[in-house]
Structure formats: structure tokens, C-alpha cells
PDB file of N, CA, C and O in Angstrom:
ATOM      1  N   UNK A   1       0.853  -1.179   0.000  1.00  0.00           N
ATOM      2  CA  UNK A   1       0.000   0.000   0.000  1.00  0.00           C
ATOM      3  C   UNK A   1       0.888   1.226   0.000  1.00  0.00           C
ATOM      4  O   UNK A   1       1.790   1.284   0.835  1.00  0.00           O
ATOM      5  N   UNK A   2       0.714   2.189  -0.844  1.00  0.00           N
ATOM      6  CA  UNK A   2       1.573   3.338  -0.570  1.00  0.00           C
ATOM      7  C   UNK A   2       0.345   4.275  -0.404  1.00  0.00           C
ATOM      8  O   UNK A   2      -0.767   4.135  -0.912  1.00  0.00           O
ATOM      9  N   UNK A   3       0.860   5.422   0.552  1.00  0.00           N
ATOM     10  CA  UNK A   3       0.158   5.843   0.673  1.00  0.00           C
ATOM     11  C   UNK A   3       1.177   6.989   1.526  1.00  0.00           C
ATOM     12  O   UNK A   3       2.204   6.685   2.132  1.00  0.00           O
ATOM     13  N   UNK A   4       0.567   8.439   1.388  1.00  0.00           N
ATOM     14  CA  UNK A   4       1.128   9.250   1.934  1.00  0.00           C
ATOM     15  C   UNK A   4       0.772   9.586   3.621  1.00  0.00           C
ATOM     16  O   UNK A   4       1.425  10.260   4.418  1.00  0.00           O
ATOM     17  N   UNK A   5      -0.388   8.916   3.795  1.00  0.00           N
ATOM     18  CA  UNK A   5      -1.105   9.250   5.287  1.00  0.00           C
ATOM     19  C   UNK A   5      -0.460   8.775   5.928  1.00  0.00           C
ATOM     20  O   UNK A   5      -0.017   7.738   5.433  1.00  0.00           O
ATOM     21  N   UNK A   6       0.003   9.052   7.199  1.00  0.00           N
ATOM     22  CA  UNK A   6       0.899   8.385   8.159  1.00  0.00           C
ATOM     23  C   UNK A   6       0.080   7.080   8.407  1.00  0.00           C
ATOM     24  O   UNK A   6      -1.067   6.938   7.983  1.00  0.00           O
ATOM     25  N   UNK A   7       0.720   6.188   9.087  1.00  0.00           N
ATOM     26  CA  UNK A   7      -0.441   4.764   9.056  1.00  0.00           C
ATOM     27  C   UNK A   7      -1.061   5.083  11.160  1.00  0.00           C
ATOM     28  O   UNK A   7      -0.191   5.308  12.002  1.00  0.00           O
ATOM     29  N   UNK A   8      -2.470   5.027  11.531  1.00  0.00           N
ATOM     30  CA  UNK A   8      -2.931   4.574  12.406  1.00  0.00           C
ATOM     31  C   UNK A   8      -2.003   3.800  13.653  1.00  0.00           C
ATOM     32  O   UNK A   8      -1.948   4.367  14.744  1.00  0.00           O
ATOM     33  N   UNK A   9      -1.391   2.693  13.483  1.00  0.00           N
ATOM     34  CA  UNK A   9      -0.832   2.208  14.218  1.00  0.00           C
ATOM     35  C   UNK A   9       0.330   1.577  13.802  1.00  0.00           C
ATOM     36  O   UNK A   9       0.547   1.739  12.601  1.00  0.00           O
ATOM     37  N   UNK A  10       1.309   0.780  14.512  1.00  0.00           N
ATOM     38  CA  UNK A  10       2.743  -0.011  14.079  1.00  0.00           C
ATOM     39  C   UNK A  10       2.358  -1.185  14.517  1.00  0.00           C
ATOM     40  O   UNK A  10       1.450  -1.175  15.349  1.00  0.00           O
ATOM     41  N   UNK A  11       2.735  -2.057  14.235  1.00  0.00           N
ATOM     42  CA  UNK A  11       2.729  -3.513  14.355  1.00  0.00           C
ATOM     43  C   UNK A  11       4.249  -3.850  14.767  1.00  0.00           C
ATOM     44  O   UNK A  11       5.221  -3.434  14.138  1.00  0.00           O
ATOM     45  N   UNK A  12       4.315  -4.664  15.915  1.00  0.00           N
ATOM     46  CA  UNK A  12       5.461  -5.317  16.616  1.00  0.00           C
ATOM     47  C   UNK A  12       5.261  -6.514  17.050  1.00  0.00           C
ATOM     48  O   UNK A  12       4.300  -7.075  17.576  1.00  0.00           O
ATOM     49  N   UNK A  13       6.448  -6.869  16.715  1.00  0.00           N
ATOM     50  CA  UNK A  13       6.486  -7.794  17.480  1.00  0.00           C
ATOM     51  C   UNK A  13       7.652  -8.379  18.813  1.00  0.00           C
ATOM     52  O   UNK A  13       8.855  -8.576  18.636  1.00  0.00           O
ATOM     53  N   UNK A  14       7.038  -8.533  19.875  1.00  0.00           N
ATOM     54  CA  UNK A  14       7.617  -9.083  21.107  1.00  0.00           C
ATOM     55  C   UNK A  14       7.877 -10.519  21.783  1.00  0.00           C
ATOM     56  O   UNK A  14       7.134 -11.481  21.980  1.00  0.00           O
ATOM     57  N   UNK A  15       9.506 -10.223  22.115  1.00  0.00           N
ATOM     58  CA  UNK A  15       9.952 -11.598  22.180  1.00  0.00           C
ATOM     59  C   UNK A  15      10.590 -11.105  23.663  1.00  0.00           C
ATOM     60  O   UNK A  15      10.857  -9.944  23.973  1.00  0.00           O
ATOM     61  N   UNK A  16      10.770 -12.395  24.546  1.00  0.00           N
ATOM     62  CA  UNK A  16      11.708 -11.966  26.070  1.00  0.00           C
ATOM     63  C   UNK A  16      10.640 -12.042  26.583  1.00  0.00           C
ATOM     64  O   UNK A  16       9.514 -12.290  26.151  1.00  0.00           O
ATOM     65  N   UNK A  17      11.346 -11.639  28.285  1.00  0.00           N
ATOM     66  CA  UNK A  17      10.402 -11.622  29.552  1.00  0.00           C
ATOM     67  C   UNK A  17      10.765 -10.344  29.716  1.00  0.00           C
ATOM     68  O   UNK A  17      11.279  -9.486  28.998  1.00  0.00           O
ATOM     69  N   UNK A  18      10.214 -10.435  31.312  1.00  0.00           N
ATOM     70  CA  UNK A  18      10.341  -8.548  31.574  1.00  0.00           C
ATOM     71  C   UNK A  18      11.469  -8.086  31.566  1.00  0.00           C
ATOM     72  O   UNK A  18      11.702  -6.938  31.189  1.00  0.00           O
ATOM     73  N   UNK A  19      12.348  -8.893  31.975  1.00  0.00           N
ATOM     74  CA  UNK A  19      13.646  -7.925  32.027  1.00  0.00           C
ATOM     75  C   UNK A  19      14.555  -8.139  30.837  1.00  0.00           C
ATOM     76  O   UNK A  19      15.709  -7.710  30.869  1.00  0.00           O
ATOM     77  N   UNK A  20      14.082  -8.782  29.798  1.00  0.00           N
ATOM     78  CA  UNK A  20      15.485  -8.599  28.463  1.00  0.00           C
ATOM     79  C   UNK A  20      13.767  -8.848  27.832  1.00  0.00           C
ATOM     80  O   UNK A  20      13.401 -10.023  27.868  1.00  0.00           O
ATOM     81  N   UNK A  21      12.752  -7.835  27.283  1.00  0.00           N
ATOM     82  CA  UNK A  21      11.844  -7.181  26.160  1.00  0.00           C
ATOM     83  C   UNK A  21      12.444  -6.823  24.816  1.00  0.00           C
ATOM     84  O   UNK A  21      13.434  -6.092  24.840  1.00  0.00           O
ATOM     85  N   UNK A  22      12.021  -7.202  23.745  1.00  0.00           N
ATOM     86  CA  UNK A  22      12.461  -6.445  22.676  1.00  0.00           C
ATOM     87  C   UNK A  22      11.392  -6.369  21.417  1.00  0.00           C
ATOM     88  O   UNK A  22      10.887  -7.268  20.744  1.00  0.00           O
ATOM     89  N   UNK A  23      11.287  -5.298  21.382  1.00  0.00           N
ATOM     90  CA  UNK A  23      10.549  -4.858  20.197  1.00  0.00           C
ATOM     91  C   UNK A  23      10.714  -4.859  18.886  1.00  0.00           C
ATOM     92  O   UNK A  23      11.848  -4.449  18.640  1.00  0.00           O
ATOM     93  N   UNK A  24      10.083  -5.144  17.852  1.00  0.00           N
ATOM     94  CA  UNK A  24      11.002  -5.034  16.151  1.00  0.00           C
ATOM     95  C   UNK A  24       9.642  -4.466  15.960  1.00  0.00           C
ATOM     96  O   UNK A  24       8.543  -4.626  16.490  1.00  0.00           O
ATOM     97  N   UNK A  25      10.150  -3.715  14.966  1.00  0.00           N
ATOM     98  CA  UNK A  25       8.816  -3.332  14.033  1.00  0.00           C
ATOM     99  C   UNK A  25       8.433  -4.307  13.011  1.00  0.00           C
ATOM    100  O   UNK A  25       9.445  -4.969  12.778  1.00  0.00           O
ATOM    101  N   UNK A  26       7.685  -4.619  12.457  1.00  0.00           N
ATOM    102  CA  UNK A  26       7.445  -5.414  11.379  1.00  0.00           C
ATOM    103  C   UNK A  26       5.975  -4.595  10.313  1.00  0.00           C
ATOM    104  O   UNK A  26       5.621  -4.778   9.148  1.00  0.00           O
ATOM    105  N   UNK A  27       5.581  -3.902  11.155  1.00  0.00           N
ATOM    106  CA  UNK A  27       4.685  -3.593   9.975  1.00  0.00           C
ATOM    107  C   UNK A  27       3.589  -2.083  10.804  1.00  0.00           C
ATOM    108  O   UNK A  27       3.702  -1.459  11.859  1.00  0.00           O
ATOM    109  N   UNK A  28       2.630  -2.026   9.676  1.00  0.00           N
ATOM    110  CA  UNK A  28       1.790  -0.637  10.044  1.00  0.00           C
ATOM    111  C   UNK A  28      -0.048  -0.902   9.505  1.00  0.00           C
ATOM    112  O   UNK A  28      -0.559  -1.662   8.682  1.00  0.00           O
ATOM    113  N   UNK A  29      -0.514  -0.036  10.280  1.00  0.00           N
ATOM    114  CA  UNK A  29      -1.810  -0.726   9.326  1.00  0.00           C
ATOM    115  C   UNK A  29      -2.993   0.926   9.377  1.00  0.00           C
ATOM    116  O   UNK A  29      -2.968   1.825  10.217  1.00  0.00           O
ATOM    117  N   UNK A  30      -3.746   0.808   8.357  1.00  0.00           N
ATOM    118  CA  UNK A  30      -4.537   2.166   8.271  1.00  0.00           C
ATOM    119  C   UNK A  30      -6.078   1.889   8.672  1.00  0.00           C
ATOM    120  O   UNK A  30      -6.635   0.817   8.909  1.00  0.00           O
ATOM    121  N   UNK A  31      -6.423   2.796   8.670  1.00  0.00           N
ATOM    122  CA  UNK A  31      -8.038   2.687   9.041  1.00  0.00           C
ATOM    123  C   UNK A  31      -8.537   2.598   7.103  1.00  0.00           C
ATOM    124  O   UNK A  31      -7.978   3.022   6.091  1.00  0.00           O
ATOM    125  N   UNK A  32      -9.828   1.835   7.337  1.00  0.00           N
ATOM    126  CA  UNK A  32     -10.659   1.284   6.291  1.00  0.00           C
ATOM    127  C   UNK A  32     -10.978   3.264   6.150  1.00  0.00           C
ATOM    128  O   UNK A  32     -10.895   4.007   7.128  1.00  0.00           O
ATOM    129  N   UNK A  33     -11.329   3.745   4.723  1.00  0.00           N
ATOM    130  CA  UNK A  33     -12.053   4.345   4.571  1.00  0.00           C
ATOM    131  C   UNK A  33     -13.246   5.213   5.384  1.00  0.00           C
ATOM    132  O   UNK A  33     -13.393   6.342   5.852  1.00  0.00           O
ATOM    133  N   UNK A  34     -14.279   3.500   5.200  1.00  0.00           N
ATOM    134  CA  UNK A  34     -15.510   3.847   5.730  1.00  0.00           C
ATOM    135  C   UNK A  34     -15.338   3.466   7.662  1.00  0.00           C
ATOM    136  O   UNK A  34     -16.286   3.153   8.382  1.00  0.00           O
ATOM    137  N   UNK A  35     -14.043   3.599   8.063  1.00  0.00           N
ATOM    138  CA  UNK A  35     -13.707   3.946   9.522  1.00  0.00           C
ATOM    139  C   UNK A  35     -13.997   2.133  10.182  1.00  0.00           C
ATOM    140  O   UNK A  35     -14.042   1.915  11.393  1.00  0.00           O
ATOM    141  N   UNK A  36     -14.128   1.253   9.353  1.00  0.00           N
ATOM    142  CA  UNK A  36     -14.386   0.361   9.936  1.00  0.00           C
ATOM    143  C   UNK A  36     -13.970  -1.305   9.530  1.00  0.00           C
ATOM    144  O   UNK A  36     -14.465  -2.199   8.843  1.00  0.00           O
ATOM    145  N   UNK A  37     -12.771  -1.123  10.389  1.00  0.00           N
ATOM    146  CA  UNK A  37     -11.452  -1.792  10.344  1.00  0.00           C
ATOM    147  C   UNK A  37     -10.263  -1.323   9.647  1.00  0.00           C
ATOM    148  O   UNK A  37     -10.413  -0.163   9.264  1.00  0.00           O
ATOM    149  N   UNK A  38      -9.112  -1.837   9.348  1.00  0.00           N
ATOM    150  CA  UNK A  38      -7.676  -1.321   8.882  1.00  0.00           C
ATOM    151  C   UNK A  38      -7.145  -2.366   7.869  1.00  0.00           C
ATOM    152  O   UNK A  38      -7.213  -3.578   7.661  1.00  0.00           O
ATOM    153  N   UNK A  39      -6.568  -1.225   7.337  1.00  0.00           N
ATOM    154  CA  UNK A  39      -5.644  -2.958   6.232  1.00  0.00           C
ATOM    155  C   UNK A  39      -4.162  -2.701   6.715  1.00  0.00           C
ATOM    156  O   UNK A  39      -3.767  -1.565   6.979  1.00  0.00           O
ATOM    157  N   UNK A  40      -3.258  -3.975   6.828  1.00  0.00           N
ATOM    158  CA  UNK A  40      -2.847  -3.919   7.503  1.00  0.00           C
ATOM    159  C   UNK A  40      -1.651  -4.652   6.863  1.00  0.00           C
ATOM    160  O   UNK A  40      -1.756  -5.862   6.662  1.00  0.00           O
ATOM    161  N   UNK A  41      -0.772  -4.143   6.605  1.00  0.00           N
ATOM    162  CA  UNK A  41       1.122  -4.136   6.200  1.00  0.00           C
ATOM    163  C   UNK A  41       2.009  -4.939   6.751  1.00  0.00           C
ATOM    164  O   UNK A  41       2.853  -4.256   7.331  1.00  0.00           O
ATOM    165  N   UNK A  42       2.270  -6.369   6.868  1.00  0.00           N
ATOM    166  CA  UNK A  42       3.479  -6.982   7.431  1.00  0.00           C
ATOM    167  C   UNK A  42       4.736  -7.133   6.875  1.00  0.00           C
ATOM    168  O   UNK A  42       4.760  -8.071   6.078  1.00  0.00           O
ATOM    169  N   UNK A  43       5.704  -6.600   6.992  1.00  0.00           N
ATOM    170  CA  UNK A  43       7.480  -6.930   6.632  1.00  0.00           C
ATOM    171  C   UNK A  43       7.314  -8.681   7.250  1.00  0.00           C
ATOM    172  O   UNK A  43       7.763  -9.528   6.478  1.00  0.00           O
ATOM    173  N   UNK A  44       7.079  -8.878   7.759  1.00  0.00           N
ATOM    174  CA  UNK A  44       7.232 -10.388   8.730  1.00  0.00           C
ATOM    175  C   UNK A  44       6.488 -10.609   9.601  1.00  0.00           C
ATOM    176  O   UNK A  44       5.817  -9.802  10.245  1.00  0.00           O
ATOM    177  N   UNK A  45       6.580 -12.307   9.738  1.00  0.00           N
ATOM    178  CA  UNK A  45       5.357 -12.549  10.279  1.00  0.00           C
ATOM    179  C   UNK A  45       6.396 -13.531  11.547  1.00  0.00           C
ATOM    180  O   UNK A  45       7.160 -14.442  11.228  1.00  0.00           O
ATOM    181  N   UNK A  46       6.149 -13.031  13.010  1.00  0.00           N
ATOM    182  CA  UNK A  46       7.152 -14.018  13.754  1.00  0.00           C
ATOM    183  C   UNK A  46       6.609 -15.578  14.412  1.00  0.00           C
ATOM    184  O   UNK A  46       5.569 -16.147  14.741  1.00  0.00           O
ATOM    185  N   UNK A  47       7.833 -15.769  14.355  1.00  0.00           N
ATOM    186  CA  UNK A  47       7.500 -17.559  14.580  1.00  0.00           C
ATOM    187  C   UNK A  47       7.097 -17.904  16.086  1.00  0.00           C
ATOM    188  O   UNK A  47       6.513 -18.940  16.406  1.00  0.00           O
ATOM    189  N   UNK A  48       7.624 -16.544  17.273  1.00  0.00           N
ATOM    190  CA  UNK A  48       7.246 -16.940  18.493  1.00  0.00           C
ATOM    191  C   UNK A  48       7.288 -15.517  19.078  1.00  0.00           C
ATOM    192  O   UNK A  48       7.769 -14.626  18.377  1.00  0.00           O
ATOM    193  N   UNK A  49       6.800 -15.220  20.372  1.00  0.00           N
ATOM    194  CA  UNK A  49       6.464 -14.564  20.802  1.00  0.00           C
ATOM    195  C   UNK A  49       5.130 -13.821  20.290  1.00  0.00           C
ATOM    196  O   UNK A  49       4.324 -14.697  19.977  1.00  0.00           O
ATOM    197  N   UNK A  50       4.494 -12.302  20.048  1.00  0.00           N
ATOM    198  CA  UNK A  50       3.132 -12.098  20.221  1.00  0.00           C
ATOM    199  C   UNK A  50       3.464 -10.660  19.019  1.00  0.00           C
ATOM    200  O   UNK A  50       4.527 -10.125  18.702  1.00  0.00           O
ATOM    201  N   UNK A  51       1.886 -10.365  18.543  1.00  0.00           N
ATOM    202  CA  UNK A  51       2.409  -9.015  17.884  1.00  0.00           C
ATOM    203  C   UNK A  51       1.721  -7.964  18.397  1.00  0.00           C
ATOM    204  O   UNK A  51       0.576  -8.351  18.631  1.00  0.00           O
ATOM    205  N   UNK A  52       1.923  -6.320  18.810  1.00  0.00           N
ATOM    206  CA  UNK A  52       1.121  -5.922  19.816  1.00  0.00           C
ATOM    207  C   UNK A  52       1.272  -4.581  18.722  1.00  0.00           C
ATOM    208  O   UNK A  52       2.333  -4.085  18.341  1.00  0.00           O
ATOM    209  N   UNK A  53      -0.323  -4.099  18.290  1.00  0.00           N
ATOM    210  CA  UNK A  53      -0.275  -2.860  17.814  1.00  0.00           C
ATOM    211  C   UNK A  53      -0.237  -1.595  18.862  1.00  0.00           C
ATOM    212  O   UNK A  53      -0.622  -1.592  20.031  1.00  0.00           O
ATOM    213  N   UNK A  54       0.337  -0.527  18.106  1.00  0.00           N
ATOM    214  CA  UNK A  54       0.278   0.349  19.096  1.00  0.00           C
ATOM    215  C   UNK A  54       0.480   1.697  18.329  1.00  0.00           C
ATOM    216  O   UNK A  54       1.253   1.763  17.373  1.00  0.00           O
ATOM    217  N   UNK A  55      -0.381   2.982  18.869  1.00  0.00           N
ATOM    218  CA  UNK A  55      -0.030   4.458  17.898  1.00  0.00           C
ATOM    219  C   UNK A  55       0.951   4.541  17.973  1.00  0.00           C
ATOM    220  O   UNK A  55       1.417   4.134  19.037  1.00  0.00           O
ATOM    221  N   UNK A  56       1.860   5.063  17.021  1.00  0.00           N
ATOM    222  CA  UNK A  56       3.202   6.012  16.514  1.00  0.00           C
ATOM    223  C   UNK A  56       3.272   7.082  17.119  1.00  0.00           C
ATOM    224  O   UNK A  56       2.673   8.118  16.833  1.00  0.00           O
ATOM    225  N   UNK A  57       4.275   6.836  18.311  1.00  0.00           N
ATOM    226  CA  UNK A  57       4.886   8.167  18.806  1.00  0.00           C
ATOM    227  C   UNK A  57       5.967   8.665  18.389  1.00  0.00           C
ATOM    228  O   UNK A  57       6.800   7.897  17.909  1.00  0.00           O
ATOM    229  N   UNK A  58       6.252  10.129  18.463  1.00  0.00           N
ATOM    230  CA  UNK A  58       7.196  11.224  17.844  1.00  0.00           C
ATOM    231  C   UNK A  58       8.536  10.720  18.108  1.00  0.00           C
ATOM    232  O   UNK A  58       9.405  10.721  17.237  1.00  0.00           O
ATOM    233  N   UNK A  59       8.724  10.281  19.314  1.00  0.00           N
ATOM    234  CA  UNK A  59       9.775   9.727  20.058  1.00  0.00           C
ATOM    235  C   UNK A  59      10.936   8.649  19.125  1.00  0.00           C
ATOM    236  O   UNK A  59      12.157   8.498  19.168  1.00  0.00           O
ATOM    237  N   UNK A  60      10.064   8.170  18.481  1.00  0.00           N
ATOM    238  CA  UNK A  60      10.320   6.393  17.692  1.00  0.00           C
ATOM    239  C   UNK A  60      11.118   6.938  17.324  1.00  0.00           C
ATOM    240  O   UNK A  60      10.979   8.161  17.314  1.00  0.00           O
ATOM    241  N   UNK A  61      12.361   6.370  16.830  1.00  0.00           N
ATOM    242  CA  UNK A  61      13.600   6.555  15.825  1.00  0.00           C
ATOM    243  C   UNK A  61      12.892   6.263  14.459  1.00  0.00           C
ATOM    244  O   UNK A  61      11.744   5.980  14.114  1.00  0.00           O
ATOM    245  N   UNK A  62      13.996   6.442  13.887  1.00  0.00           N
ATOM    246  CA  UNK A  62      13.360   6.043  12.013  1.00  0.00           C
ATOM    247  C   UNK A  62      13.660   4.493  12.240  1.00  0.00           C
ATOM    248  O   UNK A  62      12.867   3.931  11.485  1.00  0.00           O
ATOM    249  N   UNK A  63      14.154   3.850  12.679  1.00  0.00           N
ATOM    250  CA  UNK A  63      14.109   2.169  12.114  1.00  0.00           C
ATOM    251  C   UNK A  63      12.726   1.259  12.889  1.00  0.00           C
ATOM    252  O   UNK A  63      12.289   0.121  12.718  1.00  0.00           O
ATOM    253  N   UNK A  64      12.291   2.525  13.891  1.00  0.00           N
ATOM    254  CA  UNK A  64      10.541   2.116  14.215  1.00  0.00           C
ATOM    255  C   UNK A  64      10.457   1.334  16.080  1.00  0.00           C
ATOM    256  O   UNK A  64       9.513   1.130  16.842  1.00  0.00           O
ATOM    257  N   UNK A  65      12.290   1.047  16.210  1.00  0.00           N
ATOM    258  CA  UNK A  65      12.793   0.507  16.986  1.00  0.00           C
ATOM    259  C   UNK A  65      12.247   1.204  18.449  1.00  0.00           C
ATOM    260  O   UNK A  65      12.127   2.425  18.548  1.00  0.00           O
ATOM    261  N   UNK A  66      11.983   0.424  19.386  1.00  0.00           N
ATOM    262  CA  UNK A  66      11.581   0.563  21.029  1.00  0.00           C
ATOM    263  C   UNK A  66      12.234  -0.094  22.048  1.00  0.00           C
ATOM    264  O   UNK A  66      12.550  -1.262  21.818  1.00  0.00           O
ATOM    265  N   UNK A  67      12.524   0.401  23.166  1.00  0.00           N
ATOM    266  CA  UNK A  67      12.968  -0.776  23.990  1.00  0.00           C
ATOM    267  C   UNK A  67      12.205  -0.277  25.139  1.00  0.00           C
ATOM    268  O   UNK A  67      12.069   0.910  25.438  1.00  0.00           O
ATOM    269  N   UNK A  68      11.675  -1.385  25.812  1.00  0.00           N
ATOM    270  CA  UNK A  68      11.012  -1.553  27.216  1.00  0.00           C
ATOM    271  C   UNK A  68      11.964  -2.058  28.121  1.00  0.00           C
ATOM    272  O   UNK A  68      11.651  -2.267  29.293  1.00  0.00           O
TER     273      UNK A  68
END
């Protein structure tokens, strides 16, 4: 999808326990048009751990990267 609108949310995915967390980005997803649901962008799909969407904060570096 290209698209110039910033996307709604990021898609991650999380691997570790609480104290060694790590985040990757893998993807982004937009709101439907008619506001009801998103389509939704994966770079990768992971083999373990969970994928947790979440809004795009200003903060994020450019490689999309987080650490908890």
C-alpha cells in the first residue's frame, strides 16, 4: 500500500520476559475508509512470541525501533 497518510498504528512484534523485552517493528496498518477496520502491512510474520499494535509516537527513531 503506498500511501502518503501516516499509518494509524505499528505492528510489533515481542519476544523476552520482563527484564530482556524487545521490540522489532514489522509492519503498520490504516483505518478502512468507511472507519471500519484497517488494512494492515506486514514486513514479517514471527515464529514466536506475540504481535502488539500500538499508535506512533514522535519519540520512535526512524528504524521504528523501542525498547522496554
Amino acid at each position: 500500500m503506498t500511501t502518503k497518510q501516516k499509518p494509524a498504528l505499528i505492528a510489533y512484534t515481542v519476544t523476552g520476559d520482563d527484564e530482556k523485552t524487545f521490540w522489532t517493528r514489522i509492519g503498520t496498518a490504516w483505518p478502512h475508509k468507511n472507519g471500519e477496520g484497517f488494512n494492515i502491512e506486514l514486513a514479517a510474520l514471527p515464529l514466536g512470541g506475540r504481535i502488539v499494535m500500538i499508535t506512533p509516537k514522535a519519540e520512535q527513531g526512524a528504524d521504528g525501533e523501542i525498547a522496554s
